[in-house]
NUKE-752415 format. One line per 3 residues: number of its first residue (from 1); for each residue x, y, z of C-alpha. Coordinates in steps of 0.2 Angstrom, whole numbers. Last residue first. Layout:
<recs>
NUM	X:Y:Z | ... $
</recs>
This chain:
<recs>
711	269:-369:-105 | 253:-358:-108 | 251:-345:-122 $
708	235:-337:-118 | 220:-329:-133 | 206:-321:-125 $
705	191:-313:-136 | 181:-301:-124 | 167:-297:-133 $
702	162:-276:-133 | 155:-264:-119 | 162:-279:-105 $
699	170:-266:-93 | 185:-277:-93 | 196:-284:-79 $
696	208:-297:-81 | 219:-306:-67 | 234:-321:-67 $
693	233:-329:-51 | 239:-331:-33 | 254:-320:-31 $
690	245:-308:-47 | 253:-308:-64 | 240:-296:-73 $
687	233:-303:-90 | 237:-296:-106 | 224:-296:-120 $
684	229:-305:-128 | 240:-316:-116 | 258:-322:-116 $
681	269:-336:-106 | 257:-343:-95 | 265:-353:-83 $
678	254:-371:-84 | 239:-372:-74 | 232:-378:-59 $
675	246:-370:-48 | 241:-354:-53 | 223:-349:-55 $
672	215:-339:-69 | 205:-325:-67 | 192:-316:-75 $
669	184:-299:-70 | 171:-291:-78 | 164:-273:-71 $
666	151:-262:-74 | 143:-272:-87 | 128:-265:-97 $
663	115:-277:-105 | 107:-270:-119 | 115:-284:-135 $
660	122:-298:-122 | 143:-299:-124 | 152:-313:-127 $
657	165:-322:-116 | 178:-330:-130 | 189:-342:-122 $
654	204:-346:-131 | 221:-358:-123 | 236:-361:-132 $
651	242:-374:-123 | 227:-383:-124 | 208:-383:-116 $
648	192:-385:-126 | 195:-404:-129 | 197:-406:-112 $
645	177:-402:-105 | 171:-387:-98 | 167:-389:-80 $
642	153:-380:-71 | 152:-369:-57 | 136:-357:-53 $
639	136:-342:-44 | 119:-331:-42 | 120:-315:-32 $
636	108:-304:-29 | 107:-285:-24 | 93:-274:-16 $
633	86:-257:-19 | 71:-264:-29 | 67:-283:-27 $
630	80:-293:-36 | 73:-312:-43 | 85:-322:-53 $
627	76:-335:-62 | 88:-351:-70 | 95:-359:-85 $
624	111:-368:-87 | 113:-370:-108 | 126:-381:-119 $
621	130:-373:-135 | 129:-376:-153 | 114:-363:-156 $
618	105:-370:-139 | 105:-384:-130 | 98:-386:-113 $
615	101:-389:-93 | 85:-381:-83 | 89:-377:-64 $
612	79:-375:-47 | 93:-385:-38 | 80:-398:-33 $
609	70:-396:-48 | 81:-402:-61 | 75:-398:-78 $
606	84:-407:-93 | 76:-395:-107 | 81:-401:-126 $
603	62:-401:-132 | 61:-386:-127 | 72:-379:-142 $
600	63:-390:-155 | 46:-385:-149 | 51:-366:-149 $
597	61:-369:-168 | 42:-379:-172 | 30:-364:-165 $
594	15:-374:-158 | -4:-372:-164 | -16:-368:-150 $
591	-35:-375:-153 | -35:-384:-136 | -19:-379:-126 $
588	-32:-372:-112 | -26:-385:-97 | -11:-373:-93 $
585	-12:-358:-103 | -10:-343:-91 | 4:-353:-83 $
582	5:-351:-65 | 23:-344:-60 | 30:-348:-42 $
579	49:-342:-40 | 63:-353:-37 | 77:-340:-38 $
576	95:-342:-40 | 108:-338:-26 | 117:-357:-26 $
573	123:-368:-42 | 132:-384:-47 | 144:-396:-55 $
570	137:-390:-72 | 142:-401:-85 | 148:-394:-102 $
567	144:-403:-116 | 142:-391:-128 | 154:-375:-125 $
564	145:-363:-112 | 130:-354:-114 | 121:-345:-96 $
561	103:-343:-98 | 96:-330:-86 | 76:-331:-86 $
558	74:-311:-75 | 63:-304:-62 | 66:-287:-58 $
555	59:-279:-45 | 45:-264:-48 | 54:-247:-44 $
552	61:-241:-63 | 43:-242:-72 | 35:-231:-56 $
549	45:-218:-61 | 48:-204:-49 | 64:-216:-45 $
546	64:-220:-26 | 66:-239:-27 | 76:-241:-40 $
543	95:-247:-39 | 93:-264:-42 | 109:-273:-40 $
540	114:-289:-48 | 129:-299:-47 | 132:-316:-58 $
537	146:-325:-50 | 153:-338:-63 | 165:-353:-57 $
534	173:-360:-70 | 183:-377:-71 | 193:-381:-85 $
531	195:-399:-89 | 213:-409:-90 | 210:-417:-76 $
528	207:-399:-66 | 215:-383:-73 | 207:-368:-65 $
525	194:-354:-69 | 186:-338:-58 | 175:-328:-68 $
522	169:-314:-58 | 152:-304:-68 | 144:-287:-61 $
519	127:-279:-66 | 118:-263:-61 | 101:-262:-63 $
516	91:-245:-66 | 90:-248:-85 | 86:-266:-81 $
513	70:-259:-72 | 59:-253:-87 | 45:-267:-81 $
510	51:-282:-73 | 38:-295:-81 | 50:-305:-88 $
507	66:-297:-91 | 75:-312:-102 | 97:-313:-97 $
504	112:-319:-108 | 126:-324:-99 | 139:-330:-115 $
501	155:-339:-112 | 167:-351:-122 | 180:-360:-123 $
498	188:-365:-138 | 183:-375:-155 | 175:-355:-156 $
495	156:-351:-164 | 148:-333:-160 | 132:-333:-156 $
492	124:-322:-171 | 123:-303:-168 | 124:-299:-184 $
489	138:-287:-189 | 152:-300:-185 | 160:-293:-201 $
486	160:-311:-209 | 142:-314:-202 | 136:-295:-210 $
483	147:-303:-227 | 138:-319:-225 | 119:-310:-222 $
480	122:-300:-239 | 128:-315:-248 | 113:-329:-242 $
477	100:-313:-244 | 88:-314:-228 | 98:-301:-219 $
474	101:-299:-201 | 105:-284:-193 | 111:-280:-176 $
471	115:-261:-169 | 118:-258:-152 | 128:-274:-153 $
468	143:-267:-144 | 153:-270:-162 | 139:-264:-171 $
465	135:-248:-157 | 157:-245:-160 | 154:-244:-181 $
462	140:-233:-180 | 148:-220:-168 | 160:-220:-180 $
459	151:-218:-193 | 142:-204:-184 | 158:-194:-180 $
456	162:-196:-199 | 147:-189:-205 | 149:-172:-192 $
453	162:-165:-205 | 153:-166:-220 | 136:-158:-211 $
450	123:-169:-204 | 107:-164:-216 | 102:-185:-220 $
447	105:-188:-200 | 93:-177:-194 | 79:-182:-208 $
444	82:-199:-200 | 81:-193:-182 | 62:-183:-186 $
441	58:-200:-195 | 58:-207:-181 | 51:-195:-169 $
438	33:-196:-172 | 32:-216:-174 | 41:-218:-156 $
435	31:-203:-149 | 15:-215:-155 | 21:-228:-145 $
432	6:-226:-132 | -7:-227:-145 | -23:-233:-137 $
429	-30:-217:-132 | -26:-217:-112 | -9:-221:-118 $
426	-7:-204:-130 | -8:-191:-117 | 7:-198:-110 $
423	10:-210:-95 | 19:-226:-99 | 25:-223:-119 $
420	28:-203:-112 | 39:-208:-96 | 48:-222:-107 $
417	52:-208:-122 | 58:-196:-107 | 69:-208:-98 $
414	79:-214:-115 | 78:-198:-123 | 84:-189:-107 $
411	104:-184:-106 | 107:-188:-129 | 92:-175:-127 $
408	74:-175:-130 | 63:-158:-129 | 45:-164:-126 $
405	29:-151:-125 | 23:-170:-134 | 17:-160:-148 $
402	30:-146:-150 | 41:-162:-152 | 60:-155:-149 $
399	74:-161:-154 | 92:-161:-148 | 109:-159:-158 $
396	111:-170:-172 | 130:-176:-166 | 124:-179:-145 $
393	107:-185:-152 | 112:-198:-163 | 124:-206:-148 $
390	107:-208:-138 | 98:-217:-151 | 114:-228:-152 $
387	111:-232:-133 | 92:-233:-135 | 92:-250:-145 $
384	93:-254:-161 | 88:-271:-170 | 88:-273:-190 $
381	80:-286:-199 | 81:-290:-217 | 72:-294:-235 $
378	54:-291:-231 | 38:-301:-235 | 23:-289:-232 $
375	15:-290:-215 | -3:-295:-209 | 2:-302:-194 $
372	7:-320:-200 | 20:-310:-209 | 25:-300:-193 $
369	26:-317:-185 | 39:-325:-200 | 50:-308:-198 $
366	51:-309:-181 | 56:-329:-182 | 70:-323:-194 $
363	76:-311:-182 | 77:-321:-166 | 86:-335:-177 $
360	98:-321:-183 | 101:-314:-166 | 107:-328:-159 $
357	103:-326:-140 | 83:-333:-144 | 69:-327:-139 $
354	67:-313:-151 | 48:-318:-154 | 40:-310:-141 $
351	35:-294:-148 | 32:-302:-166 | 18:-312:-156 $
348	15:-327:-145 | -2:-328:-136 | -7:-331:-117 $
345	4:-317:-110 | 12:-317:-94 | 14:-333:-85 $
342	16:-341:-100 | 32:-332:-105 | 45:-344:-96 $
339	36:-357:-106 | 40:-349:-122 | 24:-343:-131 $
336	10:-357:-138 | 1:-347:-155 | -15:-344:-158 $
333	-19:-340:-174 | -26:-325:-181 | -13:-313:-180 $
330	-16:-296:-184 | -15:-290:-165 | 2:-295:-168 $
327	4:-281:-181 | -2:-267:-171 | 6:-273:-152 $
324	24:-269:-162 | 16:-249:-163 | 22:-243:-179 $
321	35:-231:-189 | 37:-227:-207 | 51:-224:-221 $
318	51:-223:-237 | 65:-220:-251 | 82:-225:-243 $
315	97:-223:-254 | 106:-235:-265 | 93:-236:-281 $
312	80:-242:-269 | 77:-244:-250 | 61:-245:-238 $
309	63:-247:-221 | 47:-253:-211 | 48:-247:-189 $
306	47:-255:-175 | 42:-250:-159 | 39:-259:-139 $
303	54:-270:-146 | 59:-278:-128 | 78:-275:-129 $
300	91:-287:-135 | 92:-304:-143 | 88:-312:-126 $
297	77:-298:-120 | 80:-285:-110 | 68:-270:-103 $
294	77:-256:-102 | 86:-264:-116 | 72:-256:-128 $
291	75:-262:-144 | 68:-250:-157 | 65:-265:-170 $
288	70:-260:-188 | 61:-271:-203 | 69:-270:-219 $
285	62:-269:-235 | 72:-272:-254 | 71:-260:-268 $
282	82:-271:-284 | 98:-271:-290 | 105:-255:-279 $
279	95:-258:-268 | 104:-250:-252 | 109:-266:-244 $
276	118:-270:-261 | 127:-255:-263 | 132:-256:-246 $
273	137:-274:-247 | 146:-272:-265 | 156:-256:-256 $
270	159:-268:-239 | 168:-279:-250 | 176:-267:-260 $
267	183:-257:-241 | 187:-276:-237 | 200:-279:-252 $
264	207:-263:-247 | 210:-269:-229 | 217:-285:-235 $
261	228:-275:-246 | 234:-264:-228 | 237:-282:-222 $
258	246:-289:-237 | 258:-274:-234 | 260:-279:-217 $
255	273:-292:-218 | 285:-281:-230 | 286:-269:-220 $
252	291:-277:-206 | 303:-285:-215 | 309:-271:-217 $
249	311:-265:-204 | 319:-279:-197 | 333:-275:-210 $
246	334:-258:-208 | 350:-258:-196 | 358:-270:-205 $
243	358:-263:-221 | 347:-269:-235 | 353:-282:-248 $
240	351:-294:-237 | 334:-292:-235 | 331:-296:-252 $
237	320:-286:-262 | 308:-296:-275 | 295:-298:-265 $
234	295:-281:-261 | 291:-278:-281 | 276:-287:-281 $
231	268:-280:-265 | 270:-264:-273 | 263:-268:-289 $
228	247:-277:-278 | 245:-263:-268 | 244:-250:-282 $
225	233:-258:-295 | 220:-263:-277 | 222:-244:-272 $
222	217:-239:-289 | 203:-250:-290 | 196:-243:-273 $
219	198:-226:-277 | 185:-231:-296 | 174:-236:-285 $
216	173:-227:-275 | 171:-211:-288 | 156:-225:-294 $
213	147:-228:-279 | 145:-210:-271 | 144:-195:-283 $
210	137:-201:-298 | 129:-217:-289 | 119:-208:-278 $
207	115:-194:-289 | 109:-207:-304 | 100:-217:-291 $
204	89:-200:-284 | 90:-191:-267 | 72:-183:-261 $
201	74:-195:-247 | 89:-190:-242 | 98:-202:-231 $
198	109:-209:-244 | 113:-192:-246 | 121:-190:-230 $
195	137:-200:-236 | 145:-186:-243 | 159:-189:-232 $
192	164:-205:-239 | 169:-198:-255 | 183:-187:-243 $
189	186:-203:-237 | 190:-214:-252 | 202:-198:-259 $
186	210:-202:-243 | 210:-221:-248 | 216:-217:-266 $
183	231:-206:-256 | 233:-223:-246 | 236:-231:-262 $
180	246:-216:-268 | 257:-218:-253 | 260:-239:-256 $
177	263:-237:-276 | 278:-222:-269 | 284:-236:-257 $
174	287:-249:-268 | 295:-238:-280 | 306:-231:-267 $
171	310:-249:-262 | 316:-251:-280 | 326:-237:-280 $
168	333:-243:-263 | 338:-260:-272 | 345:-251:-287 $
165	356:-239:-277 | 365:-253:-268 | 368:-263:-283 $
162	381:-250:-286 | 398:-260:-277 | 400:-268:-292 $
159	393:-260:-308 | 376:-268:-316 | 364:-259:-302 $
156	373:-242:-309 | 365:-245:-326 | 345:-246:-320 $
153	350:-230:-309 | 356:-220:-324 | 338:-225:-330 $
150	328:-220:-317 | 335:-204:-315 | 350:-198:-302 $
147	346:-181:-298 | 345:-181:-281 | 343:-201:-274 $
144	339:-196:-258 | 323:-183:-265 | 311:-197:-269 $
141	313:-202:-247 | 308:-186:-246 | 294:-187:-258 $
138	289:-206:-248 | 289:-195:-231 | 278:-184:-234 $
135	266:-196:-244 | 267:-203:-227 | 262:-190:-217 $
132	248:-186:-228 | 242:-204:-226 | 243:-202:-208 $
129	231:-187:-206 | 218:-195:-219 | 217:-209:-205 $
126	218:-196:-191 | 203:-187:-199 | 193:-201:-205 $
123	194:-213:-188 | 184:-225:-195 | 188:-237:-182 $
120	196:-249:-194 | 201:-234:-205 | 213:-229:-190 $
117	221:-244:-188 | 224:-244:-208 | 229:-223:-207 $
114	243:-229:-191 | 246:-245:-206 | 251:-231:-220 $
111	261:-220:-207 | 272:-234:-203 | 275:-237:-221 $
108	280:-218:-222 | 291:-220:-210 | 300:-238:-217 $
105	301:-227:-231 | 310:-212:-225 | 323:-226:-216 $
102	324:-238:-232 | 328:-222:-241 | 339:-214:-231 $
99	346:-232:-229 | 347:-233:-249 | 357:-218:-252 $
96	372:-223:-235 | 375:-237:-245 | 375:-227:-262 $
93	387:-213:-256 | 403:-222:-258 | 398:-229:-276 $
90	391:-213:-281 | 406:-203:-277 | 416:-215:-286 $
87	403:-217:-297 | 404:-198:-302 | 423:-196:-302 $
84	422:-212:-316 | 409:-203:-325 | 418:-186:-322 $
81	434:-191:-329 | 427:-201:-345 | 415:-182:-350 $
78	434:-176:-348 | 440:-188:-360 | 427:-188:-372 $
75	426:-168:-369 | 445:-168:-376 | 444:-181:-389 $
72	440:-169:-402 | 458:-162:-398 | 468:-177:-401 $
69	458:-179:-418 | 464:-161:-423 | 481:-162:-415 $
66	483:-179:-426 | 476:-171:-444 | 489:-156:-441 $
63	503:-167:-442 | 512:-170:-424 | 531:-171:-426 $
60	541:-185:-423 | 555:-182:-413 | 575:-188:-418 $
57	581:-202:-407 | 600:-195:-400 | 592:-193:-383 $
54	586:-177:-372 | 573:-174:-384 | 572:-163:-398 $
51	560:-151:-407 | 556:-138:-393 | 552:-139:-375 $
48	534:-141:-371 | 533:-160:-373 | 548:-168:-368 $
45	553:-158:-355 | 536:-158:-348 | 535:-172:-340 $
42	551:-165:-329 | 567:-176:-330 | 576:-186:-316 $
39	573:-202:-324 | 566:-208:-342 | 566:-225:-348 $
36	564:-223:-368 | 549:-216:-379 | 549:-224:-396 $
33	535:-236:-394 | 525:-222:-388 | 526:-209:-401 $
30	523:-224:-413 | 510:-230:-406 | 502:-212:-403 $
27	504:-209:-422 | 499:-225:-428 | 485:-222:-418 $
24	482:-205:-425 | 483:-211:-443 | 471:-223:-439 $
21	458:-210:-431 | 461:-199:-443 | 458:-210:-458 $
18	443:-216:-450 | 434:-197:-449 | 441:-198:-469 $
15	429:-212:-472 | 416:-205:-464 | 418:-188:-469 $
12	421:-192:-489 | 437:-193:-497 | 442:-181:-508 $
9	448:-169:-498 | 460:-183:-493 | 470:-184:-509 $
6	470:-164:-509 | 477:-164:-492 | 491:-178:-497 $
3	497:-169:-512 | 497:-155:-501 | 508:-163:-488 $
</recs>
């Protein structure tokens, strides 16, 4: 034994570790090919009990070498006991891992499209409310897999029965990307807040874009990176790998992800328009008309004020205000006005020139007329009527104008400004609007101190007066004016291969009196050879009278074109005025030059004087025009009933009734008759299953975009 110690000694580690390792499988084989059929004996007769067995076969003693390398195999062996006890445990909790997982996810994935809704109405606080939530409910869905990292996780997914652990580690993954993209979004929002400094005028580029354009950025990115990683690895998931009770989750899921991407892809969208719109590349000018819808007009209010915008470097660096009547007083041509004008002005000017329901055709013929006025070339039109205004005042608080011994409220801006313009000091001078030129900067100082957390409230407010068309713009950049189209920002008339609706109504010599007059629409439609028949009832009722303002007691007399899908026929009409107008032109055209988009548009009239009615064509649409006559404290009806040709009209049926910028609808209600059509199987919005019809009602502040399922 010494002999064979001193041999070994000199061999080194290595080689002797191998030497063990042999001898100790020799030892063990020959342990164990010597071991007979036992019965009826302990295990540990054999082992514990001395040198020999309960047979003749003499016991092989261990050498020390063999207890050595029996016991460096002890933690090997007990490290093996754990792993398998481990993945036994692992392997009967992984199931039950992943839908705690999918379950905490599917959560937080909720909470991620609650923020997207919320974003879309800029909604700030519940938005940045929901994304917490949701990181919430990522970490705990983290804390399901306990201290299992990712790489024990990575070799699991190779063991039967495992798999399980890898697909809800991938979901996690998934989900975590998700959070920190609405994290990004959050961070987006807190940016967003600063916003007031675009107002400032003492703001400079480098502060805009230090603390604005470049930390959006940079959010932005990241939501993009982690959106796109996400949306990647769900891809990869099957849904039957997720337990059945999760599996329309997350599908769910998965389905909506490209939807909170599209909604990142729109927050850099509107990041380039905004950065754009503010001048970032180079100062741009806007016009902004204060659209008066006391007073309506085709593409709004009557602009009695407008205003010249002056941007650069991303934040607005002049501002001033004017009388409209200023301008058009410039012009040194006469120009022929609409025929439905010539009873009341013998010259066209900016004033007039929103003629037209698509606001972009009105605002590029105000553009060209306040050039011809004297104007400098400018790169946009804004319109906004006294609505917004009158949001502004409820978040800035009122004003006062020591001046005008005038306090104006969200309650009385739009009385009080109407009472000053008709019958303040300033209209015996000349300068009526002047109150209009003295309070607008006063509002846009207003707006550039708004505290952090009223910015939001005014976004929003922004957001709802774009949709409501409170606020139009129109930009002479192609990119600028595509994204404002894209975002339905621009008031254009709206193009469909459905049905369509639009009643659009042209004060004329009614004074203030639309603010006074109530207004009520009843479309009643059926199925008739294939056609769909409308019957339109246009309710009016002038409620002045007794108002201490003379402005709101004259009678409204009002040009209503009604636009319906080209080639529409009108089968016919009762309630509309024939009133007697004398042209203040007629016979003295000599020496007047004609407008060629006015020409163009007449030029389409089909007047039929028996029913007192002009058929045209205007932006893609077939037009009934007509008077509609309301004397103070009484109410009008007009009801016309035309027939919208086949190719409109299918299963799935979509009629789109747009609303005028200014005009307020107490009440819409459309219905659909059964018996002429097919059963409707759904409707967005929903429609109300009455004996005789299916009903909608609507208060008509935003378009009403209806999509029915019929069999």
């Amino acid at each position: 034994m010494s002999a064979v110690r001193r041999s070994m000694d000199g061999v080194r580690p290595k080689e002797r570790q191998k030497n063990d390792t042999k001898e100790l499988i020799e030892e063990l084989n020959s342990v164990v090919g010597d071991r007979p059929q036992r019965t009826g004996l302990h295990k540990t007769s054999w082992v514990n009990s001395g040198n020999t067995r309960p047979h003749s076969t003499p016991v092989k003693s261990f050498r020390p070498t063999t207890t050595r390398a029996l016991l460096s195999l002890v933690p090997w062996l007990l490290g093996a006991g754990l792993v398998v006890s481990g993945l036994l445990y692992v392997s009967k909790q992984g199931a039950e891992m992943k839908a705690r997982i999918v379950s905490n996810a599917g959560a937080a994935m909720s909470r991620l499209l609650n923020a997207r809704d919320s974003l879309k109405t800029f909604d700030l606080g519940g938005a940045q409310e929901n994304l917490t939530s949701a990181q919430d409910s990522f970490e705990k869905a983290q804390k399901s897999l306990g201290i299992l990292t990712p790489g024990m996780i990575g070799l699991f997914a190779h063991i039967p029965g495992l798999g399980a652990l890898s697909v809800g580690n991938d979901l996690l993954k998934a989900g975590i990307l998700a959070s920190d993209a609405g994290v990004a979004v959050s961070d987006a929002i807190t940016i967003i807040e600063k916003a007031g400094i675009l107002a400032r005028s003492n703001s400079t580029e480098k502060l805009v874009n230090e603390q604005i354009f470049k930390p959006l950025d940079e959010t932005i990115k990241r939501a993009e990176r982690d959106i796109l990683e996400a949306e990647s690895i769900m891809g990869g998931i099957s849904s039957d790998d997720v337990p059945d009770a999760y599996r329309v989750q997350l599908d769910y899921v998965r389905e909506q992800l490209p939807e909170f991407q599209a909604l990142i892809t729109s927050a850099r969208d509107g990041l380039s328009f905004l950065q754009s719109a503010l001048g970032s590349d180079h100062p741009r000018q806007y016009l902004i008309l204060f659209a008066n819808s006391s007073e309506l007009r085709p593409a709004g209010g009557f602009p009695g004020g407008y205003g010249l915008l002056t941007v650069e470097g991303g934040h607005i660096k002049d501002f001033k205000a004017d009388d409209v009547y200023n301008p058009d007083g410039q012009i040194k041509d006469l120009i022929i006005p609409p025929r439905e004008l010539q009873h009341i002005t013998k010259t066209w000017g900016m004033r007039d020139a929103g003629w037209w329901a698509d606001f972009p055709t009105s605002a590029k013929k105000v553009a060209e007329l306040y050039q011809r006025g004297g104007g400098t070339s400018i790169d946009g039109v804004f319109s906004i009527d006294p609505e917004f205004l009158s949001a502004i005042l409820k978040i800035t608080g009122s004003i006062t104008l020591n001046d005008y011994k005038l306090t104006l409220n969200s309650n009385n801006v739009v009385a009080e400004l109407q009472r000053e313009i008709e019958y303040g000091k300033n209209n015996a001078t000349g300068q009526p609007k002047k109150v209009i030129m003295d309070l607008a900067p006063i509002v846009l100082q207003k707006i550039s101190q708004l505290s952090e957390e009223k910015l939001p409230i005014l976004a929003r407010e922004l957001i709802s007066a774009l949709k409501s068309r409170s606020v139009m713009m129109f930009f002479s950049d192609t990119n600028l004016e595509k994204y404002a189209l894209s975002q339905q920002f621009s008031g254009s008339v709206r193009e469909t291969d459905g049905d369509y609706l639009n009643v659009n109504i042209a004060n004329v010599k009614g004074s203030k009196s639309d603010a006074v007059t109530d207004t009520t629409m009843k479309v009643e439609s059926w199925l008739e050879d294939g056609n769909m028949i409308h019957r339109l009832t246009l309710t009016r009722r002038h409620d002045g009278g007794f108002s201490p303002y003379a402005f709101y007691n004259q009678t409204n007399q009002s040009w209503v074109r009604v636009l319906v899908p080209e080639g529409s026929t009108l089968r016919g009409i009762s309630g509309n005025a024939s009133p007697v107008l004398k042209s203040l032109i007629e016979g003295t055209k000599t020496g007047m030059q004609e407008d060629a988009d006015l020409v163009k548009l007449e030029e389409t009239y089909s007047v039929d004087r028996g029913k007192s009615v002009t058929t045209l064509k205007e932006s893609g649409k077939t037009g009934f025009g007509f008077w509609m006559t309301i004397p103070a404290g009484s109410t009008r009806s007009v009801q016309l009933e035309y027939a919208v040709p086949a190719k409109y009209v299918s299963s799935n049926y979509h009629l789109i009734i747009q609303r005028q910028p200014g005009l307020r609808v107490s009440n819409l209600e459309l219905t659909l008759q059964k018996g002429s059509a097919s059963n409707i199987r759904s409707s967005i919005p929903p429609m109300t299953d009455w004996p005789d019809s299916w009903r909608l009602t609507s208060d008509f502040k935003e378009d009403i975009d209806l999509r029915v399922s019929m069999e």
